[in-house]
C-alpha positions in Angstrom: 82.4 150.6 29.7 78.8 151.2 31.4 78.8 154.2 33.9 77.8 153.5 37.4 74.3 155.1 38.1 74.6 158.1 40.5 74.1 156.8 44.1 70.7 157.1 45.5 69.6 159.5 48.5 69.6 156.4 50.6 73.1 155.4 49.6 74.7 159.0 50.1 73.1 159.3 53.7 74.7 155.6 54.5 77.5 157.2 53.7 77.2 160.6 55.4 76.6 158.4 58.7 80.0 156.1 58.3 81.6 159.3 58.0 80.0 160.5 60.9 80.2 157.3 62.7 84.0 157.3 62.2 84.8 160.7 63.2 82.8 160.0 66.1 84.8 157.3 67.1 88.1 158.9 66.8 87.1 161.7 69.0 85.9 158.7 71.2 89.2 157.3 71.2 91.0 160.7 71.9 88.9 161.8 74.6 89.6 158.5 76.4 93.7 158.7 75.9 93.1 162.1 77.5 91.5 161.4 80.0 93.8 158.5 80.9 96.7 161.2 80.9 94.8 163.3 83.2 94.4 160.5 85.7 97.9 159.8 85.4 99.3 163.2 85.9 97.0 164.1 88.9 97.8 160.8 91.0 101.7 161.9 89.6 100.5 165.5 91.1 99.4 163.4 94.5 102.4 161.2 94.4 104.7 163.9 94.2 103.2 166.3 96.8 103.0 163.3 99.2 99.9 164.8 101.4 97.4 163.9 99.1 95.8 160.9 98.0 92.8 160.7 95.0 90.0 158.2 95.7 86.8 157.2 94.4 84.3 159.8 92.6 82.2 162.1 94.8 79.1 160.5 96.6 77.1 163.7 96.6 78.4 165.1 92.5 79.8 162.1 90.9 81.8 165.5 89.0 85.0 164.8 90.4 87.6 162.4 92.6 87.4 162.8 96.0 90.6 163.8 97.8 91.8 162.9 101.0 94.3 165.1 102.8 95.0 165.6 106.8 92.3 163.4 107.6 89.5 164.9 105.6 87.8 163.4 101.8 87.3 166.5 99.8 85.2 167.4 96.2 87.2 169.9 94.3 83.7 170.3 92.5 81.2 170.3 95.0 83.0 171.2 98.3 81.5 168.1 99.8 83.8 167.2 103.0 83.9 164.9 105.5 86.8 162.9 108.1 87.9 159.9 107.4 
C-alpha cells in the first residue's frame, strides 16, 4: 500500500471553506425557519387580538412591519405614523 501524500495548504483551505460554507448555510436555513415562525406568530398575535392588522415594511426604516390599528399605520421601530 502507498500512503497518500499529506494534503497541500491549498487543499486544507478548500476544505476549511466547505466547512465554513456549510455551517454557513445551515445557519442560513435556521434563521429563515425562524423568521417564518415569527411572522406566523405575530399575524396569530394580530389575528387573535382582532384590532390589529400587520402590513408591509416601514417606508421611512424598512426595520419593521408597519401596523395598522384604529385608523392609524404605525413602526414599532421607528414611531413613524400616519392615518390610513
Amino acid at each position: 500500500m502507498i500512503p497518500l501524500p499529506p494534503p497541500t495548504a491549498n487543499e486544507h483551505r478548500q476544505k476549511t471553506l466547505r466547512s465554513q460554507l456549510e455551517e454557513m448555510g445551515d445557519r442560513l436555513e435556521a434563521n429563515e425557519r425562524r423568521i417564518v415562525q415569527l411572522e406566523n406568530t405575530l399575524h396569530g398575535v394580530a389575528r387573535v387580538t382582532g384590532d390589529i392588522t400587520v402590513t408591509h415594511p416601514c417606508f421611512k426604516c424598512d426595520r419593521s412591519l408597519l401596523l395598522i390599528r384604529e385608523g392609524m399605520l404605525y413602526c414599532p421601530c421607528c414611531h413613524y405614523r400616519q392615518t390610513v
